[in-house]
N, C-alpha and C positions, 0 to 999 in steps of 0.2 A: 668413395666417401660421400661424392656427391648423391648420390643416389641413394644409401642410405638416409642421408639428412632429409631427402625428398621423401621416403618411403616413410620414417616418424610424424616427421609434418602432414600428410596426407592422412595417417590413422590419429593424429591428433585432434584435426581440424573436421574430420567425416563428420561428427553430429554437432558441429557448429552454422546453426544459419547463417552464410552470408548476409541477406537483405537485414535483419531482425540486428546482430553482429554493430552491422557499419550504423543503425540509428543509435542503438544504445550505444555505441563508442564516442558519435557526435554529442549526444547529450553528456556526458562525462565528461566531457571537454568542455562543457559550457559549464559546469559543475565548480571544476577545478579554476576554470579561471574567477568563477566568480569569488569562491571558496576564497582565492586567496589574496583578494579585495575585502570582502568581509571579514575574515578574520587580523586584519591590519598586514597581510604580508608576513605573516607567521608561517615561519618551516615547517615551526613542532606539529602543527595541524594540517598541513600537506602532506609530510613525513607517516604518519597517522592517517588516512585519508587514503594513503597508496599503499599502505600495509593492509586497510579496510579492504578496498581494491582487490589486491590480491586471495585475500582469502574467500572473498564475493565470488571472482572467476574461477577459482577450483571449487566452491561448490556448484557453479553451473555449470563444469566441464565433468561432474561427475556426476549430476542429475541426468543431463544432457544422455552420457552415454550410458546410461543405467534403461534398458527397458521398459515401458509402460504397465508390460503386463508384471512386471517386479513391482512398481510402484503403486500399480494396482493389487497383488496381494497387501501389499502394508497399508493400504488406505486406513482402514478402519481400527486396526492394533493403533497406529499412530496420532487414532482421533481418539481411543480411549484415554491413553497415555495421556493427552494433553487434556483432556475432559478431568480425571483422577487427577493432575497436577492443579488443576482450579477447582477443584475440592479441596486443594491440602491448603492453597493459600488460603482459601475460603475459613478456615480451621486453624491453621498455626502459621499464616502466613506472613511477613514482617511490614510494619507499616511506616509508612516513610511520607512525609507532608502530608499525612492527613490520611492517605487512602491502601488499604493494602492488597496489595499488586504482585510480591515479590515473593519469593519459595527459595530459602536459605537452605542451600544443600548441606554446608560446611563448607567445600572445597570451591561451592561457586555458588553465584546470586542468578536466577533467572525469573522472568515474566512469561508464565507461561500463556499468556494470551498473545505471546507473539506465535508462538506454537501452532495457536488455534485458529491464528491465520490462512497457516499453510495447511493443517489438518483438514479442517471442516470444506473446503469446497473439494478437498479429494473423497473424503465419504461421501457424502453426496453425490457423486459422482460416480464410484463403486456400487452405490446404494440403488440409483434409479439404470445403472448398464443391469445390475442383478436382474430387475425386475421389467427390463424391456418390454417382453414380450406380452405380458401382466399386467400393463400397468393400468391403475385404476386412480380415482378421487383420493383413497384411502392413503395410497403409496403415499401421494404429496402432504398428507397429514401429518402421517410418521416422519417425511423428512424434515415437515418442518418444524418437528419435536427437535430432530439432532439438533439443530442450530437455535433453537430457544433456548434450550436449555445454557450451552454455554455464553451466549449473549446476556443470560438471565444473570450467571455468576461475574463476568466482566461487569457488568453493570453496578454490581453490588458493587463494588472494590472501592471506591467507585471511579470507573472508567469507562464514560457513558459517550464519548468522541470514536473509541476502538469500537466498543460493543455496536454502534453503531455502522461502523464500519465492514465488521465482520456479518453483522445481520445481513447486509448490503451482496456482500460476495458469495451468502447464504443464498440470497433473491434471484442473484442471476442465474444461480446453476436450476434454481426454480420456473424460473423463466425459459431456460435455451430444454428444458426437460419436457416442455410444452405443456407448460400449466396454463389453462381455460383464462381467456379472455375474464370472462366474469367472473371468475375466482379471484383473478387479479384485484379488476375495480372493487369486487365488496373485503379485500381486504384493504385497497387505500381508503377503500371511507370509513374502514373502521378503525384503522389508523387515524383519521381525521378526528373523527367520534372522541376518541381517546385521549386526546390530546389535554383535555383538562384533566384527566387521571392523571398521565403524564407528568403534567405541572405540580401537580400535589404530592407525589414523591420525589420529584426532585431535589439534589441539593441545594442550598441556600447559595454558591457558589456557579453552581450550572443555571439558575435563575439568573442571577446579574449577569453572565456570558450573554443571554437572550434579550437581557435589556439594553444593555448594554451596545449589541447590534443593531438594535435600536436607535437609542442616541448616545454613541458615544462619549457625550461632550458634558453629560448628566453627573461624569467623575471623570474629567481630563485627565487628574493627576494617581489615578487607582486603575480602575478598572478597564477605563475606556482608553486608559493610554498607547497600550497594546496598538491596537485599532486606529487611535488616531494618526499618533507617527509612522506607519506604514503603509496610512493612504497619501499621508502627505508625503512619501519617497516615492510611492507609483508613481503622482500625480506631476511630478516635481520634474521627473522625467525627460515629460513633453513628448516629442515626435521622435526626437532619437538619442535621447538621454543628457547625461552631463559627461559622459565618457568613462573609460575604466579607470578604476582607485580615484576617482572626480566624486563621489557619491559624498554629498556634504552631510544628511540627514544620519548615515553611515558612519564614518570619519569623523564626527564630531559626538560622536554616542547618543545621538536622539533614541536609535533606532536599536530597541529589546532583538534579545535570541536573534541576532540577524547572521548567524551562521548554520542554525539550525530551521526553526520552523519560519521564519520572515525571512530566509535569505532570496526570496523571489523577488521581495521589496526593494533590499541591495541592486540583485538582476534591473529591474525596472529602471529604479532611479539611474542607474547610470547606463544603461543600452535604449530607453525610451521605447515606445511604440512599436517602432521599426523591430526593434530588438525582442519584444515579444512577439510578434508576431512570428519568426524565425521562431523561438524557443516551442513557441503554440506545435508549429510546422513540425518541430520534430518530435517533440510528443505525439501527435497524432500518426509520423510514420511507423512509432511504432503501434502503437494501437491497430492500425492498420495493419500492419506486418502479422499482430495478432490475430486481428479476422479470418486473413485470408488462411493461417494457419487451421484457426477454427471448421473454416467453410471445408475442409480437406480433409479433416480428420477422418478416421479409418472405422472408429467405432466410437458407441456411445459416452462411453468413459472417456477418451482421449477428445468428442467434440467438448464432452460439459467441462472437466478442467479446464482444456484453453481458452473456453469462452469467457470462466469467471475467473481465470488471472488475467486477461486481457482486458476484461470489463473492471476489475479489482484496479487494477494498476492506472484506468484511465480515471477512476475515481479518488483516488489519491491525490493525481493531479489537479482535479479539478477543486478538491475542497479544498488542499491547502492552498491556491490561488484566490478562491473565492475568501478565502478567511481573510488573505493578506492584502486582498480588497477591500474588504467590507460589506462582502455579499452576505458572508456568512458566518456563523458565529465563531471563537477564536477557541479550538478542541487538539491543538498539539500533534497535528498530522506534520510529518517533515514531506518536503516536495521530493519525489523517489528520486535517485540519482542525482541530484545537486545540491537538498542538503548534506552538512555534515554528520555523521551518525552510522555507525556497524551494524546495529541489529537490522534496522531499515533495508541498508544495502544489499545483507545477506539476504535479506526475504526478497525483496525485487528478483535477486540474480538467482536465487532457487524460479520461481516461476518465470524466467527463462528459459531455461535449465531442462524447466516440462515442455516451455512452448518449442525448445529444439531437439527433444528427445519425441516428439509429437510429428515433429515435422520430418525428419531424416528417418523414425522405426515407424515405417507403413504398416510393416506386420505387427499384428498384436495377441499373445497368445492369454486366452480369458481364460482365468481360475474359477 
């Protein structure tokens, strides 16, 4: 019996990364404890939170062992799919506060731009291993058509926090694909360039976020409040917080969404300094973890997706930090693994899921 149970466990655990495995487990834990400070010591949302959980690890235990060159056949069906699904919302898609986002099946509501998350850095990546041997100026043209375009349609919705996001996870597979130096900087300065274009369609809404980052204090009790009560839980902190369920700004409801996209705030104020800096720490082992993944990769396609959920995932972290600092504008990014939130998780733990089916299938057979 014993040997059996050893023999399940061993073909269970084959395409799970140890190193990658033990950071994201830590961070989960930091997660959950704060999770359940922030939301007042509610079950309902721990309970929920580990149903989340599990449904997260059976999609990376079966990304994981799903072949590369599988998921490289589907790259690009799956980038259509999600490209046509923000068409439809584009067309008949349901609108909800103001922006619409949502694609009413009947039977379920989905956003398919969380879709186009996962999609678009694997086409890209399908797209520039095609054309290896080939590749010219041109190639990087076309790609960077694929991801205009649907950053063009997020945009509209308007959901210009993702759109940006996803352009971003777009850059890197552009970047590790070894796009020219000088391509680069003349597209940041025309990015720069642009910026008053920019400004002039934007919404009247995503304007105030930018002023707002500004000076906060222009609208304490509107706009800027987000912002302000969340620098004052960082700040409140100190060197090593007010300790756990101590968080007063927290516990006294100063502090908006602080189980979703501010729950870093929560983290802060009551673990201080100290305590971020640990949280920093394991963020970056795994980032790390994802490098070294990267640096190993077997082929073209398996470097550029790990590079840009690796890079993806370290970007997350960092804007929703900088938001709930004050560095950066306030765009509804939840912090991966310690906000609360399903759809987020699952997406984190699918791009696992690549980065350990990357790492354990060396071989890879190209379609």
């Amino acid at each position: 019996m014993q040997h059996v149970i050893e023999s399940i466990w061993r073909r269970g655990t084959a395409h799970i990364d140890g190193p990658l495995m033990i950071a994201v487990s830590l961070l989960l834990a930091v997660g959950m404890i704060t999770l359940y400070s922030a939301s007042n010591q509610s079950i309902d949302r721990m309970e929920v939170k580990l149903f989340n959980l599990g449904v997260a690890f059976a999609v990376m235990w079966v990304v994981a062992n799903t072949p590369m060159s599988q998921v490289m056949r589907l790259a690009m069906p799956a980038y259509l799919l999600a490209l046509a699904l923000l068409v439809a919302v584009a067309l008949v898609g349901d609108v909800r506060n103001g922006a619409r986002r949502w694609l009413d099946l009947g039977f379920l509501s989905i956003q398919p731009s969380e879709l186009m998350k996962i999609t678009l850095p694997l086409a890209l990546a399908w797209y520039f291993d095609r054309y290896e041997s080939t590749l010219k100026l041109s190639n990087f043209a076309i790609a960077a058509a694929l991801f205009v375009l649907p950053v063009g349609l997020i945009a509209e919705q308007p959901d210009l926090g993702t759109a940006l996001l996803i352009a971003a996870s777009g850059c890197y597979v552009l970047f590790l694909a070894g796009l020219p130096w000088k391509v680069m900087f003349a597209m940041g300065a025309a990015g720069v360039a642009g910026l008053p274009l920019l400004w002039s369609v934007m919404h009247d809404y995503q304007r105030t976020r930018v002023m707002t980052l500004l000076d906060p204090t222009q609208d304490p009790l509107g706009a800027g409040y987000h912002t302000i009560q969340s620098t004052i839980a960082v700040g409140s902190g100190g060197w090593f917080g007010k300790g756990w369920l101590e968080g007063t700004q927290t516990h006294l409801d100063f502090l908006p969404e602080r189980t979703t996209d501010f729950i870093f705030a929560v983290y802060s104020e009551e673990f201080g300094l100290l305590g971020n800096a640990v949280l920093l720490l394991l963020f970056l082992l795994v980032v790390a973890r994802g490098l070294v993944i990267t640096l190993h990769a077997p082929t073209v396609f398996t470097r550029l997706v790990a590079g840009s959920v690796t890079m993806t995932f370290a970007t997350y972290a960092f804007v929703n930090m900088g938001m709930v600092s004050g560095i950066l504008p306030v765009v509804g990014v939840p912090l991966p693994l310690i906000s609360y939130g399903g759809t987020a998780l699952v997406s984190a733990f699918f791009g696992f899921g690549l980065l350990m089916s990357i790492s354990t299938n060396r071989k890879l057979i190209k379609s």
